[in-house]
C-alpha positions, 0 to 999 in steps of 0.5 A, spaced: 500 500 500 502 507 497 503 512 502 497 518 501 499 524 500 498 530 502 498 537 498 500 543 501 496 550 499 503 553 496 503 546 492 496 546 490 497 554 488 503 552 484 500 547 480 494 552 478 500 556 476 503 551 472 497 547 469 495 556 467 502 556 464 500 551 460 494 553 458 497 560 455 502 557 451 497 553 448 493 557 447 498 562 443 500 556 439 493 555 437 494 563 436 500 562 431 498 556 427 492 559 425 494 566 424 500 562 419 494 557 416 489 563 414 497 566 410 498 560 408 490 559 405 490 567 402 496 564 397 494 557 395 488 554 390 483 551 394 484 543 393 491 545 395 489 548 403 485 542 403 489 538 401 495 541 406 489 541 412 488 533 411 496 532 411 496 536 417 491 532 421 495 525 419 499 525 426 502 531 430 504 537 427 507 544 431 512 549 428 508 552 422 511 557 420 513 561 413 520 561 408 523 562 404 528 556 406 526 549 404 528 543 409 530 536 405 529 533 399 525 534 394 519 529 393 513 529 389 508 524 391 503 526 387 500 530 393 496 537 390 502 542 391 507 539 387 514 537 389 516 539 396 522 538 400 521 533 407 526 532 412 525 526 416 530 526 422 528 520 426 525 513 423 524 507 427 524 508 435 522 502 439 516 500 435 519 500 429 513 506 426 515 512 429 518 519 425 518 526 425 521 531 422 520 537 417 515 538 411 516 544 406 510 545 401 511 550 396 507 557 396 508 559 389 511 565 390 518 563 393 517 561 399 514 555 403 510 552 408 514 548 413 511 543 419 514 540 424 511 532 424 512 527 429 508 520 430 
């Protein structure tokens, strides 16, 4: 049997601090991507967005931001966008599934969106 145990105020009051630091920082987050998406919808063809909110609903993406300097090789998969640069960093892990790494989709006018994607 476990020993129970027993908050203090000051414990409880740093753990609302940290649980509400959280909360900020995903809601800036959340604030960030969509401020980067609503650019990234203004410049490309309305399959390509759809298709690019499809790939970003694939696994975990973070990081969104807009370059002019692609990550990675060129690839073309046939996606909507066309040939784009991906720059797998990890394969494998203890399941043998696992992967992440960065995505550059171009924009049409030199420059690129980039995601971070990890599963």
């Amino acid at each position: 049997m476990e020993p129970e145990i027993i908050l203090t105020e000051s414990d409880r009051r740093l753990m609302a601090e940290h649980d509400a630091a959280l909360i900020e920082e995903e809601r800036a987050e959340a604030e960030q991507k969509e401020a980067v998406l609503k650019a990234v919808q203004a410049l490309v063809p309305v399959t390509v967005y759809a298709e690019i909110l499809d790939e970003l609903t694939d696994g975990y993406t973070f990081d969104y931001t807009i370059t002019a300097t692609p990550l990675g090789k060129k690839q073309d998969d046939g996606a909507a966008w066309g040939p784009h640069f991906v720059n797998q960093t990890t394969n494998g892990g203890y399941t043998g599934d696992e992967y992440s790494g960065t995505v550059s989709i171009p924009l049409g006018d030199g420059r690129f969106f980039q995601f971070g994607y990890a599963s």
